[in-house]
N, C-alpha and C positions, 0 to 999 in steps of 0.2 A: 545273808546277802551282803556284798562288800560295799562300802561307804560309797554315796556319792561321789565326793570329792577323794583324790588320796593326798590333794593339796586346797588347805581351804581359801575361799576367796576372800576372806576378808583379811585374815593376819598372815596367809602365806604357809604357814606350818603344816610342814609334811607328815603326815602317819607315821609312825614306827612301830614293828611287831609287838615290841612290850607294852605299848598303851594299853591300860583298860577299858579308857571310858567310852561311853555310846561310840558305835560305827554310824550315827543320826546326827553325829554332832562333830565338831571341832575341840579335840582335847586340851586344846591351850587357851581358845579365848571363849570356848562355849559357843558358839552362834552352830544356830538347829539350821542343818542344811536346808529341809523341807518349808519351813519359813523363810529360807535364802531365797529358794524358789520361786516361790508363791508370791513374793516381792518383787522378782524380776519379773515373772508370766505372766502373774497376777491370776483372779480368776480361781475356781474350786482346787481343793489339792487334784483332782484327777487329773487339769490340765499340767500342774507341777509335775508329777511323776509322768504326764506325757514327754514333757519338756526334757528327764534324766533318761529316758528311755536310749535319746544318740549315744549317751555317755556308757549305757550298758553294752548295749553295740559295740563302741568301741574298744570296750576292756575283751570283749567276746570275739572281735577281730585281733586283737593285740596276742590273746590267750593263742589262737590258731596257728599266725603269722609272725610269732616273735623268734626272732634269731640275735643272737649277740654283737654285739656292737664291735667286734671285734674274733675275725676267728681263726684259727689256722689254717692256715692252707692244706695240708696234708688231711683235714678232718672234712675238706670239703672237694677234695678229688677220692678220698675214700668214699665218701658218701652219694658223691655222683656216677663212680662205678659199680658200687650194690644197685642205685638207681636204674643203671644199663639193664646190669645181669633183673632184677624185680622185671622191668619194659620186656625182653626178651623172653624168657621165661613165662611170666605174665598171660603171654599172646601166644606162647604154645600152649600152654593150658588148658585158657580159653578156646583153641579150635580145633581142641578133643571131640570125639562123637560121643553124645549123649547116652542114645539106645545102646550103644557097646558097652557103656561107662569104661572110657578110653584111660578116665584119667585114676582109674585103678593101677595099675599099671606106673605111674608116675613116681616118683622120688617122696609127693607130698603126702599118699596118701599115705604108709604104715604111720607114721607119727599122729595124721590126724583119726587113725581109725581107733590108736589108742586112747585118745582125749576122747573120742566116740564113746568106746564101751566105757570110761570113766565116767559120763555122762549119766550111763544110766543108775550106776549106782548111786550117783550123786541124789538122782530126783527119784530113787527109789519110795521116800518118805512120801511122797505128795498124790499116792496113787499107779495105775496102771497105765492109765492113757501118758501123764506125763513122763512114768519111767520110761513110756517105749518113746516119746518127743525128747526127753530130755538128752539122750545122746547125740542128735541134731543140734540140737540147743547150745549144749554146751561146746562144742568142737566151732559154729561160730562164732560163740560171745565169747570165751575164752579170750581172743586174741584183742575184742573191743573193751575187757575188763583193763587187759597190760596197758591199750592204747591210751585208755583214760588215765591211767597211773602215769604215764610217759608224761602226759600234758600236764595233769594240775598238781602233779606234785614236785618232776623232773624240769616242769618248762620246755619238753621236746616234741617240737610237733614234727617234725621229722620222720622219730622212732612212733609215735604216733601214726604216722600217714604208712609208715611200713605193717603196724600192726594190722591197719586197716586194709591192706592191702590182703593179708594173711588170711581177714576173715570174710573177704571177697573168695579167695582159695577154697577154703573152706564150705563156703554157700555154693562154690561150684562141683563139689565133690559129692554135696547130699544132691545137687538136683538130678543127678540120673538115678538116684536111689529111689528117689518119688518116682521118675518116670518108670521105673522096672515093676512098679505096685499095681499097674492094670495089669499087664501079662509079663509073670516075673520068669525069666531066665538066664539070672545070674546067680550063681554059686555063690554063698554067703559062709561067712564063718560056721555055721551048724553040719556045711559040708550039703547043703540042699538046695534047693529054690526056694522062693516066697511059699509056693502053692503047697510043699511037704513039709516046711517047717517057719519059723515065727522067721515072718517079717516087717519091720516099726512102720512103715507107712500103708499097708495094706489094712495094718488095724488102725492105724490115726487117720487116714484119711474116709476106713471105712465109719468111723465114730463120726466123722462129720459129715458123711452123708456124698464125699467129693471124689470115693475111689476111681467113677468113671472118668475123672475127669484127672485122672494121678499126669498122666503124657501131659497135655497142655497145662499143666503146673510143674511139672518137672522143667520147662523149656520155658517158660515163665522165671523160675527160679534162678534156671541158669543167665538167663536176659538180664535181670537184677543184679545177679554179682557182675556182671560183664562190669554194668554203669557203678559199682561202688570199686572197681578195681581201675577204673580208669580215673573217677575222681581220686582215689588212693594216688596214683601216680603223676596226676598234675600238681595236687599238694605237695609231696615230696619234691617236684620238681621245680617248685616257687620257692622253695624253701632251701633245696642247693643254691640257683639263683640267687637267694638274696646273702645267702652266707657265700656266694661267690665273690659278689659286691663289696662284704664285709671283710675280705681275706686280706689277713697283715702281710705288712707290706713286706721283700723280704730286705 
């Protein structure tokens, strides 16, 4: 958990990476933030760590919404025309037909059918149910695994809000796969249908009991990525925005 303060209230002094001492405390003059606290609220430590909670917030807001204080221009009309093409693109995708799975056929999917079948070998270990889930799985965490690396280690939530947008893509490519698991009549890599040969959600969804119910889960599915691809693109689009604002000057 990162320090209360990263500047303390009493002597001013600011954290630096090489300290070692407590993240509880104040490396220079020692004063315990937690009894900082609880001097101000006053009251059980519960209300204290009520009282740090804005402060988590807003490192949690900072974390999402941080853009540099200064940025080039040319890195934020790049970034506003991937934005376009992401917006464009985005909204054909999304108003592929389902029941056809339209978005076979697409640019996006060979890449993501390969991160599919890697999938399954991946979760081979953990079983049958999850080998056949795991290619699902993986195709759209994969791109929330990059997104998180972008943010807390890169500080871009930018390339974040793109990754996120990728695994909205991705959720909207396995939801016509469910829906083809009540009555399957789509060619599959084995060169057959579901009904002649293995198909992953005829058996995942039959293990749970939900196969009747594959079509209004597929269209479910696909509903969900809609709303995670749009919030993908309004993030991104705050975040051009405020490195718009931030563009040196020329």
């Amino acid at each position: 958990m990162p320090p209360l303060y990263k500047k303390c209230p009493k002597c001013g002094y600011e954290r630096q990476p090489a300290d070692s001492a407590s993240e509880e405390g104040c490396p220079a003059c020692g004063l315990l933030f937690s009894k900082y606290l609880k001097s101000k609220v006053g009251g059980s430590p519960a209300r204290a760590a009520a009282a740090a909670e804005p402060a988590q917030e807003s490192r949690i807001k900072a974390l999402l919404l941080q853009v540099p204080e200064v940025v080039e221009p040319a890195h934020v009309y790049a970034r506003a025309a991937l934005l376009a093409v992401l917006v464009l693109y985005g909204a054909k995708l999304a108003a592929m037909n389902i029941p056809s799975w339209e978005i076979s056929s697409s640019l996006m999917h060979p890449p993501l059918l390969v991160i599919h079948e890697f999938g399954h070998v991946l979760f081979r270990p953990f079983g049958e149910f999850m080998t056949l889930l795991g290619g699902s799985l993986t195709q759209v965490a994969m791109p929330l695994v990059f997104g998180g690396i972008f943010l807390l280690r890169n500080r871009d939530p930018y390339s974040a809000a793109v990754m996120l947008w990728w695994s909205a893509v991705s959720l909207m490519d396995v939801a016509p796969y469910i829906y083809d698991a009540y009555k399957p009549q789509h060619i599959l890599l084995s060169g057959r249908t579901g009904d002649e040969g293995a198909h992953d959600f005829i058996d995942v969804l039959g293990d749970l009991g939900l196969l009747s119910r594959a079509q209004p889960i597929g269209c479910g599915t696909h509903a969900f990525a809609l709303l995670m691809m749009i919030a993908a693109l309004a993030w991104a689009a705050y975040i051009v925005w405020m490195q718009y604002r931030n563009r040196k000057n020329p």
